[in-house]
Residue, then its C-alpha position, 0 to 999 in steps of 0.5 A: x369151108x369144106x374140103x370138097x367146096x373150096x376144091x369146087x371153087x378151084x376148079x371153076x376158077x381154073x376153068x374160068x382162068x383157062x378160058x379167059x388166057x383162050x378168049x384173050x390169045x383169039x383176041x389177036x386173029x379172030x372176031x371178039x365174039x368168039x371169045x366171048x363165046x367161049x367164056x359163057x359156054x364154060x358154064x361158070x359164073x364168073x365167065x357169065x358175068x363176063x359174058x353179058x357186059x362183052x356182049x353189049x360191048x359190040x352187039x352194035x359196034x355201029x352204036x358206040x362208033x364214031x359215024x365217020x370211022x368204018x365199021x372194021x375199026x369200030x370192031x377192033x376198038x370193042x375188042x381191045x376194051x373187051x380183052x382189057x376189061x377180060x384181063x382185069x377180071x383175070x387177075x380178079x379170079x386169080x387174086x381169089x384162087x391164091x386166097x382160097x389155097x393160103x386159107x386167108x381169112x378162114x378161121x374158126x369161130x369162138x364155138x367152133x374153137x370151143x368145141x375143139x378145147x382151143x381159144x380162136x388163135x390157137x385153132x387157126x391150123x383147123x382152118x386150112x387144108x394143108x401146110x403151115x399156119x401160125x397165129x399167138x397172142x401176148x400181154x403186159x400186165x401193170x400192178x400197182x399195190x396199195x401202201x398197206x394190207x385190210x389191216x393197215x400195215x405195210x405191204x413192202x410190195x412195189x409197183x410191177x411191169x411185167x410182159x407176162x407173155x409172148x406166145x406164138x402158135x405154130x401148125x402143121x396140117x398134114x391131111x385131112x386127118x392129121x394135124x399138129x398144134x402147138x404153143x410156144x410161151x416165153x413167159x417175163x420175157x425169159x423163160x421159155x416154156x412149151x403150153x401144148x404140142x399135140x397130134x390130131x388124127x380126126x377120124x371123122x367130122x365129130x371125133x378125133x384122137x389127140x395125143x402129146x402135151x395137152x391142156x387139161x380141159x377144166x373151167x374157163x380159162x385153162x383152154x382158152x386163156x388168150x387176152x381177148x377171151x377172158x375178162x378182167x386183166x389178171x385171170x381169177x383165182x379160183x383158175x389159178x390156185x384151184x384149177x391151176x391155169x395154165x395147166x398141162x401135161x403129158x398123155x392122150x385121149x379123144x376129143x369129139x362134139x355131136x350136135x349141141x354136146x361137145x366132150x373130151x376126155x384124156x389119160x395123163x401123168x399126174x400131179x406131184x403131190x411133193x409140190x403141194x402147199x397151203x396155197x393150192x395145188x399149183x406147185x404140183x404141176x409137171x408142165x410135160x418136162x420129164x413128168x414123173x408117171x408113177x401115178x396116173x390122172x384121167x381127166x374128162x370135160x363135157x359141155x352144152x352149148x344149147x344156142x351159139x355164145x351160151x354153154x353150160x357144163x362140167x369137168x373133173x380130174x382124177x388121179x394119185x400124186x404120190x408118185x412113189x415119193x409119199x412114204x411114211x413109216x414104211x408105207x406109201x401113199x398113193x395121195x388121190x387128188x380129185x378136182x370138179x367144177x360146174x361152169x357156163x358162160x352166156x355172150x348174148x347182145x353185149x351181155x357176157x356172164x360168167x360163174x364157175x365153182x371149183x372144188x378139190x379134195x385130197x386123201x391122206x393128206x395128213x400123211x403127206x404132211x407129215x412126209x413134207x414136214x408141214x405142222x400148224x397152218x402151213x399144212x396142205x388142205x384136205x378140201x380147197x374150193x373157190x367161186x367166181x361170178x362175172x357180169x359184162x356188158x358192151x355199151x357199143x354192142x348195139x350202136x350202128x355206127x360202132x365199126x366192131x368196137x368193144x367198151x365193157x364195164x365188168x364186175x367180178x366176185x370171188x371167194x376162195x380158200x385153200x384150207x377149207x377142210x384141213x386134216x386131223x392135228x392141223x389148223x386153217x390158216x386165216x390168210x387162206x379164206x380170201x374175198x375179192x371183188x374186181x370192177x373194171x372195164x374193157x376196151x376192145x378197138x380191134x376184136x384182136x386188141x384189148x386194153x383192161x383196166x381194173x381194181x380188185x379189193x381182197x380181204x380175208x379174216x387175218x386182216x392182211x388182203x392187199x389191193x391192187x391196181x391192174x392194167x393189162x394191154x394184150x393182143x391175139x392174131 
């Protein structure tokens, strides 16, 4: 709802307030139809509403009287029966004035979030006109690992129970032009981390600068990583070791949609490259805690959403991770990192699919191997890539009487690999290339609830992928 729209609203409801508390205070010393009057000529449609009701009330007092009792207390019954029902609608209008100035119930949709970088909940300060909002999310994560690995030998790895997250969003609307969004994580129930805290100036309808701690907008996840959004009880992998989910950092930029394109492109600090290892980029975060900046990073998304719940699209990060730590024989190396990925999602009558394919690539990666004193497979990969697809479908999506419930089965394909080009004088480790297939099923009781229950079967060619159980109970508000 606009600005403009719901101060219309208010003003007709005061209006309509004001006229009422008038009919009801004439009610003590003046005929009932003078009240009645009053509340249709404020033009407003909840006092015409009243109005034709009160009118049949005592067109004809005579009609509705008791034939022995005179004409004067028959009036007076028809007034006190109009003042109450008058009164009632009152507190009507008034209980929807309170909710119209609190914002309850207003909350963006899943394209509408989308399109601002953000998952439903973490939206919910968009959806008001001024003060505080707050919303999060949570999730508990069971894992249950097989006994042994693809090739039969003990994994020495235990069941874990783990409350991975406890989040909570807190917002402050300033105006209509400026905004802060935050996320604040408490991760294994203990530590404690902030995922985003932003500024917002929306400098029109379509376009906004955004300035602070931001999520990277790449893949499918990163932005939107509440429970209730992404299938399957632990996050692919691709998203994890590829494009490092969750993944933020310190800078600034813009962000905008116009029509059915929505794009965001920010500067941030970049990777440190000293953190890099044979699993991925991950160890390379800085999480916005006194990130060092020596080295830059620009990084830019851009989608298509041709029809609502489908869009298609793409997103890249570029930038040195050196940071001026990356020296060998005297000379320093800057270690230019570039990420890309081509991404889409269709949530059409139950069905939910998703394919993403990620690839990063890294320069002088020999160089920053031997800076790290990495030899044999343990080097960091000049390439690393990884591909997902994921097919859903709600069996309750088109049964009348399912109230709003979920039930999907999902399936989940996945290849990745850490040292799919390794530099000069260095080895693939085989344990780097993994398979996964993930078949499991999600229930949803309440769109803001959801249980997943899943199996995931990983193999590689060194014979050690392990297998695992997984349930995942998580919430969003």
């Amino acid at each position: 709802m606009t600005n403009d729209r719901r101060r219309f609203i208010e003003h007709v409801l005061i209006v309509t307030l004001i006229c009422g508390l008038a009919a009801t205070a004439s009610g003590q010393g003046a005929p009932a139809d003078i009240g009645r009057s009053s509340a249709v000529e404020a033009g407003t449609p909840a006092a015409a509403a009243a109005a034709p009701g009160a009118v049949e009330a005592v067109a004809d007092p005579e009609a509705e009287a008791d034939p022995e009792v005179g004409e004067a207390e028959a009036v007076e019954q028809g007034r006190e029966a109009d003042v109450a029902e008058l009164e009632r609608r009152i507190d009507v209008l008034a209980e929807e004035l309170e909710r119209l100035r609190s914002g309850e119930d207003e909350r963006l949709d899943v394209d509408e979030a989308r399109r601002l970088g953000l998952a439903p909940s973490a939206a919910a300060t968009y959806a008001i006109d001024r003060g505080v909002s707050i919303a999060g999310y949570g999730e508990m994560l069971l894992e249950n690992y097989a006994d042994t690995n693809q090739g039969g030998s003990p994994t020495g790895k235990t069941t874990q129970f783990d409350y991975l997250r406890a989040i909570l969003y807190a917002g402050y609307r300033f105006s209509d032009k400026f905004l802060f969004n935050s996320e604040i994580e408490v991760e294994h129930a203990k530590e404690i981390f902030v995922e985003f805290a932003y500024v917002d100036y929306q400098a029109t309808e379509n376009f906004g600068l955004r300035g602070g701690m931001l999520l990277v907008p790449m893949g499918l996840v990163n932005e939107f990583h509440e429970p209730t959004v992404f299938m399957g009880a632990e996050r692919p992998v691709t998203e994890n070791k590829i494009i490092p989910s969750t993944w933020r950092e310190n800078g600034g930029g813009f962000y905008g949609a116009f029509g059915q394109v929505s794009f965001r492109a920010y500067v941030l600090n970049g990777f440190n490259g000293s953190s890099f290892s044979s699993g991925g980029l991950r160890g390379g975060r800085q999480k916005g805690g006194k990130a060092k900046s020596t080295s830059l990073a620009f990084t830019g998304r851009l989608d298509i959403t041709p029809t609502p719940g489908v869009f298609f699209g793409a997103s890249f990060y570029t930038g040195d991770s050196g940071q001026g730590e990356i020296v060998v024989d005297g000379t320093e190396y800057g270690i230019g990192t570039a990420v890309f990925d081509l991404h889409g999602q269709a949530q059409v009558r139950g069905l939910d699919l998703r394919a993403l394919f990620a690839r990063a690539g890294l320069s002088d990666a020999d160089r920053l191997n031997q800076a790290l004193g990495k030899t044999g497979t343990s080097g960091v990969g000049e390439g690393l890539q990884g591909a997902y697809i994921q097919l859903g479908y709600d069996l309750l999506s088109q049964v009348a009487g399912a109230g709003g419930v979920g039930l999907t089965p999902y399936v989940r394909y996945e290849q990745v690999d850490t040292q799919a080009r390794m530099p000069a004088g260095f080895e693939r480790s085989l344990s780097t290339d993994n398979t996964y297939f993930t078949f499991g099923i999600e229930l949803k009781p309440d769109p803001g609830v959801v249980l997943k229950v899943d199996h995931a079967w990983v193999s590689n060619d060194a014979d050690s992928g392990i297998n695992q159980f997984n349930i995942n109970l998580g919430y969003a508000f």
